[in-house]
C-alpha positions in Angstrom: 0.0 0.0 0.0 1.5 3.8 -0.8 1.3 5.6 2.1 3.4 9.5 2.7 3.0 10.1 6.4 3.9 13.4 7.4 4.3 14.9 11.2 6.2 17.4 13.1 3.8 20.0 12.4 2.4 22.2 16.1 2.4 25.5 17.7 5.4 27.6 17.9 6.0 30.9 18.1 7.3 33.6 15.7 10.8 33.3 14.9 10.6 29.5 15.9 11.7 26.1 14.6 10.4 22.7 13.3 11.7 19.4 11.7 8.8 18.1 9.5 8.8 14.6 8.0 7.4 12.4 5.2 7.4 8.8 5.6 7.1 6.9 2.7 6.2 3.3 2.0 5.0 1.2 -0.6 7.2 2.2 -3.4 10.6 2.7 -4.2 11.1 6.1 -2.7 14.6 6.6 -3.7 13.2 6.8 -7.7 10.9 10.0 -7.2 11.2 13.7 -6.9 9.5 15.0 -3.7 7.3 18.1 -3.4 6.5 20.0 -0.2 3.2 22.0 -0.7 1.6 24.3 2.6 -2.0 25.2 2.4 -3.1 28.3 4.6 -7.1 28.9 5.6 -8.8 30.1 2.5 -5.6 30.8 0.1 -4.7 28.1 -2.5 -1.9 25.6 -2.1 1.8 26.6 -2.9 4.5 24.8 -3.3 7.0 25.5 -0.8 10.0 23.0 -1.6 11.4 20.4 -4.4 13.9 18.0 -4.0 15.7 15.7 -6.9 15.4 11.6 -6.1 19.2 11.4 -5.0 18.6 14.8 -2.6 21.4 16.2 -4.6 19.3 19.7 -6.0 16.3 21.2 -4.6 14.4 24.5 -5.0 12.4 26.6 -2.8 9.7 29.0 -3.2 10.4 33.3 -2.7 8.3 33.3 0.6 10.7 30.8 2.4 14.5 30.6 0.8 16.9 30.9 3.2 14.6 29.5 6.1 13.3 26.7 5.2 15.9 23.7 4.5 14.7 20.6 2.7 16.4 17.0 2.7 16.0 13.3 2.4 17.1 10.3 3.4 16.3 7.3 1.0 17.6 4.6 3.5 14.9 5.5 5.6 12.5 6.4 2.7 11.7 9.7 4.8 12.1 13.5 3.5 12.3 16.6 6.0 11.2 19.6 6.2 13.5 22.2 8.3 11.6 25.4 8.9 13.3 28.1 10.9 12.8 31.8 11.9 8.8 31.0 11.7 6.2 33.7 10.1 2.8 33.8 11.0 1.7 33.8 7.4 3.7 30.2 7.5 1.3 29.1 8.8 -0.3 26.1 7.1 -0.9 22.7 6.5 2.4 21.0 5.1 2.3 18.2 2.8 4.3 15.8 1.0 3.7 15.0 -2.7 5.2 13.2 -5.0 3.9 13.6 -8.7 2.3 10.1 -10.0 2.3 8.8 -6.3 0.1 11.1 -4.2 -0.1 12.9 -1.1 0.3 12.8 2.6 -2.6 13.8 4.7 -0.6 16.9 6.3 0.6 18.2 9.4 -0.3 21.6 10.9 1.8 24.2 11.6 0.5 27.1 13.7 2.8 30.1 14.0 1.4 32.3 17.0 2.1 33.9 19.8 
């Protein structure tokens, strides 16, 4: 069964810090590109992060270079997400997506103080 499990997501306040991750299992994760999309309350999704199958190029969207940091490990079929210095317009749902395989359900991240 394909499954992307993400979690890390919670509360933190501005200027804060969080590892988020993407499980992956029932494909070969190592042969897929890996998207992370946020989704805030009422604005459309936006794609946040890319990172090549081997982890070895990635890109990242205007709102978030320099802060966020994303990575994978293919051993343990998991990608991160490292989000420092926290806005509250990051917050969002975070997902994992891989094109062709599908999505994870999302974990919240709530910037406030």
């Amino acid at each position: 069964q394909v499954q992307l499990v993400e979690s890390g997501g919670g509360l933190v306040q501005p200027g804060g810090s969080l590892r988020l991750s993407c499980v992956a299992s029932g494909f070969t994760f190592s042969s897929y590109a890996l998207n992370w999309y946020r989704q805030a309350p009422g604005k459309e999704r936006e794609l946040v992060a890319n990172i090549t199958r081997a982890g070895d190029n990635w890109m990242y969207a205007v709102s978030v270079h320099g802060r966020f940091t994303v990575s994978r490990d293919n051993v343990k079929n998991t990608a991160y997400l490292r989000v420092n210095n926290l806005k509250r317009e990051d917050t969002a749902v975070y997902y994992c997506d891989i094109p062709g395989i599908g999505r994870g359900q999302g974990t919240r991240v709530t910037v406030s103080s």
